[in-house]
C-alpha positions as CSV (number, residue, x, y, z in Angstrom):
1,X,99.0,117.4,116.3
2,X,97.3,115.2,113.6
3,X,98.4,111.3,114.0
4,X,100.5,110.6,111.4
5,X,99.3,107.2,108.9
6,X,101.3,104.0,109.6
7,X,103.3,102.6,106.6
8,X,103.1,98.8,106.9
9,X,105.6,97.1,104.7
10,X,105.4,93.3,104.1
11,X,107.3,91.1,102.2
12,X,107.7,86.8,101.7
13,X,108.7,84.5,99.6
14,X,106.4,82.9,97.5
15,X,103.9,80.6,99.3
16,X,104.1,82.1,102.5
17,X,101.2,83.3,102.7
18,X,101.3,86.8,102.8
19,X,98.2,87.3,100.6
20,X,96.0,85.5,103.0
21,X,97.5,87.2,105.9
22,X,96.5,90.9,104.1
23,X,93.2,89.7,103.4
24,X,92.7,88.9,106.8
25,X,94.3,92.3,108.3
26,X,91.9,94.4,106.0
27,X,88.9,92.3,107.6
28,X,90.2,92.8,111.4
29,X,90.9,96.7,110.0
30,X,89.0,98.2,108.0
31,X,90.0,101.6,107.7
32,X,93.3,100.4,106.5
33,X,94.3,101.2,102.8
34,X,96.2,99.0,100.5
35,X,98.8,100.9,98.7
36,X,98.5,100.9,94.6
37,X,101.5,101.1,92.9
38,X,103.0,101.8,89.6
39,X,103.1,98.8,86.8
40,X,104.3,98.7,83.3
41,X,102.3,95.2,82.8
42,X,99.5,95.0,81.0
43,X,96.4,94.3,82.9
44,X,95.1,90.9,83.6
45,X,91.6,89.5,83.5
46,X,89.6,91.4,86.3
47,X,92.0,94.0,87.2
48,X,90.4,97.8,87.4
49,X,92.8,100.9,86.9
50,X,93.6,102.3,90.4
51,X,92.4,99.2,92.8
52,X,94.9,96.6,91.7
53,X,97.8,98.7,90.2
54,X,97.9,102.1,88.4
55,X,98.7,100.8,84.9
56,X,101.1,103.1,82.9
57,X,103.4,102.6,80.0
58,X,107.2,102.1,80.1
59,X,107.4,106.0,79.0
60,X,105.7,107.2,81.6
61,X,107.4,104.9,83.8
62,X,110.7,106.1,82.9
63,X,109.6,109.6,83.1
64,X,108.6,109.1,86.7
65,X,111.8,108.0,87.9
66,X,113.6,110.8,86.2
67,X,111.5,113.1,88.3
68,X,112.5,111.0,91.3
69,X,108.3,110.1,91.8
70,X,109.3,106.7,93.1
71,X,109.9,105.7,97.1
72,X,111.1,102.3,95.7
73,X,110.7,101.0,92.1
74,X,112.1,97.5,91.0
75,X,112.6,95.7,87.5
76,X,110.8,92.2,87.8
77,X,110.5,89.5,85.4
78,X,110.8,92.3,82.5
79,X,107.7,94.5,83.9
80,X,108.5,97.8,86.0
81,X,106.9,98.5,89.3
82,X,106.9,101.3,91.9
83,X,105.4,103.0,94.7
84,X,105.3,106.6,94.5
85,X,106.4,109.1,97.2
86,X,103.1,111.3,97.1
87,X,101.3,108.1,98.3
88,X,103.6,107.6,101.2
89,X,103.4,111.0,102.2
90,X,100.2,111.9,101.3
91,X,98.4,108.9,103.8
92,X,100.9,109.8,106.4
93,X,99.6,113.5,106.1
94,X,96.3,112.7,106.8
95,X,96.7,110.1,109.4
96,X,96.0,107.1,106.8
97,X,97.3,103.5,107.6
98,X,98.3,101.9,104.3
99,X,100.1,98.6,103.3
100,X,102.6,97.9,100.7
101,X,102.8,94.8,99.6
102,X,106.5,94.3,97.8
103,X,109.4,92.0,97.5
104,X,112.8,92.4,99.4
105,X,114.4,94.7,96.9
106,X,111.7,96.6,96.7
107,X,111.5,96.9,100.4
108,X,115.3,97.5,101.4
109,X,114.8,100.5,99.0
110,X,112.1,102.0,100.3
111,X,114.1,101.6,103.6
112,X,117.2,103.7,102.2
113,X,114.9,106.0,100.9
114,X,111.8,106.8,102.8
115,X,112.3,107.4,106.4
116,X,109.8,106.0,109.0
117,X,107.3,102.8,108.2
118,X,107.3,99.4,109.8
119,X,108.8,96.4,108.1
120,X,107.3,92.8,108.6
121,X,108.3,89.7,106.7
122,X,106.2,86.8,106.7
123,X,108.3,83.6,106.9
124,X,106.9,80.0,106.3
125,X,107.3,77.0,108.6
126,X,110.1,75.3,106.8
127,X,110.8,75.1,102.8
128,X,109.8,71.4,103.0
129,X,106.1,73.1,103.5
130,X,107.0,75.9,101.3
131,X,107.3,73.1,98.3
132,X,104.2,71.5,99.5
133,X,101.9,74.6,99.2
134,X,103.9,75.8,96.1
135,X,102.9,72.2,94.4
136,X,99.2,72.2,95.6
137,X,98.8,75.2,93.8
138,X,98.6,73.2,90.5
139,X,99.0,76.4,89.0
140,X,103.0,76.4,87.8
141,X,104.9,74.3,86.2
142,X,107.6,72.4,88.1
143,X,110.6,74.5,86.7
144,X,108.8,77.4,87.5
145,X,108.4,76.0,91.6
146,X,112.2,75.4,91.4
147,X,112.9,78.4,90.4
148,X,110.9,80.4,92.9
149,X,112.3,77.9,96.0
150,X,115.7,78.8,94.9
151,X,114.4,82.3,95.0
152,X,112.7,81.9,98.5
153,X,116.1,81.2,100.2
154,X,117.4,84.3,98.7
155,X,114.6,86.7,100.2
156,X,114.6,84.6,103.4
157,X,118.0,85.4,104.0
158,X,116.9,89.2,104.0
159,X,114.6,89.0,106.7
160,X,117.3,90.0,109.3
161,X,117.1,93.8,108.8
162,X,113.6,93.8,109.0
163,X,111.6,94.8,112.2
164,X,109.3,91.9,112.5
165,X,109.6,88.2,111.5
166,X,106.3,86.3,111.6
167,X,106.1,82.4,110.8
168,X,103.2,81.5,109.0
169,X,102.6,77.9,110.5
170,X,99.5,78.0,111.9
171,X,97.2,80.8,110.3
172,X,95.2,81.9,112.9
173,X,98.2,82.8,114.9
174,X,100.2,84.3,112.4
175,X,97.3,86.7,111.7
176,X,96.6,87.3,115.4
177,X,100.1,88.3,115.4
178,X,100.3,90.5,112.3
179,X,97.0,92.4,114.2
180,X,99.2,92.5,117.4
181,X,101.9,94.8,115.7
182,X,99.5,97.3,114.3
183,X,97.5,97.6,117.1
184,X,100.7,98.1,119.5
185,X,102.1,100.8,117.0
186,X,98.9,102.7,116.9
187,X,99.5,102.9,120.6
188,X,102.2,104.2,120.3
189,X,102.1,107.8,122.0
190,X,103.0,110.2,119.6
191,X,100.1,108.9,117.5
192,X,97.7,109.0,121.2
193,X,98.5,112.5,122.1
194,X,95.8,114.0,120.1
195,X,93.3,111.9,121.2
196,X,94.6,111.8,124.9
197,X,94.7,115.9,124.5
198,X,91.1,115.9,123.6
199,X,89.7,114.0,126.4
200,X,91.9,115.7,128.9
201,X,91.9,118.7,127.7
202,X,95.7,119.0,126.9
């Protein structure tokens, strides 16, 4: 029996660190894929069609949830985005492990939805420390930091149905432990049995 691809879903608040932490997972595996959603934004500086999202107008947006295309698709901050079901089922198909990196509505969704995948949300230390990397950005205004540390407390307070919480206080850790869940599901043995079975001839 083929392996079937691991769906990694993570979500955090704002300032968590969550990018990083995906940077850092794609370096310690490589053959991991990062899921491209669905966006009715316009593309920003730098962005390529099909690596950062797959850009698409409200139209064909609409059209897609019509057709029930989406695993999850959320309205935020007036732009539309989704991740389609043929991606989902497509990597698990052919044994790919794949990311998605979405917010908490996106997430509890995709949970109703889409059966199977493993949820980890990415927590930071305290929101004291949340303000202080969210101000040394120097890249919002202060309204807009308000707005999203009101907004952190919200999705924090969602964490409790996932499967994994990980506190990002010390980064090293944090990462070692986001490794530590993928490698222990890829061991998991329904996803072993066809590699078991070919060396012992089962």
């Amino acid at each position: 029996m083929k392996r079937e691809g691991l769906i990694l879903i993570l979500s955090a608040p704002s300032g968590a660190g969550k990018t990083s932490l995906c940077r850092e997972l794609f370096k310690s595996f490589p053959d991991m894929k990062e899921s491209v959603s669905y966006t009715t934004r316009l593309p920003r500086a730098g962005e390529i069609e099909g690596e950062a999202y797959h850009f698409v107008s409200h139209e064909v947006f609409e059209k897609m949830v019509e057709e029930d295309a989406f695993a999850e698709w959320a309205l935020v901050h007036g732009n539309m985005y989704g991740t389609a079901l043929h991606t989902l089922e497509e990597a698990r198909k052919n044994g790919i492990d794949i990311v998605l990196d979405i917010d908490c509505q996106g997430a509890l969704k995709l949970k109703e939805q889409f059966e199977g995948g493993i949820y980890v949300f990415i927590m930071p230390p305290s929101m004291t420390e949340l303000r202080r990397r969210l101000e040394n950005r120097s890249s919002d205004a202060q309204e807009v930091i308000e707005r999203r540390i009101v907004r952190a407390a919200d999705e924090m307070r969602e964490a409790r149905w996932y499967d994994y919480i990980i506190i990002n206080d010390d980064f090293e850790v944090a990462s070692r432990e986001l490794s530590a869940i993928v490698i222990a599901y890829r061991r998991k043995t329904f996803r072993m049995m066809e590699k078991v079975g070919k060396l012992f001839d089962m």
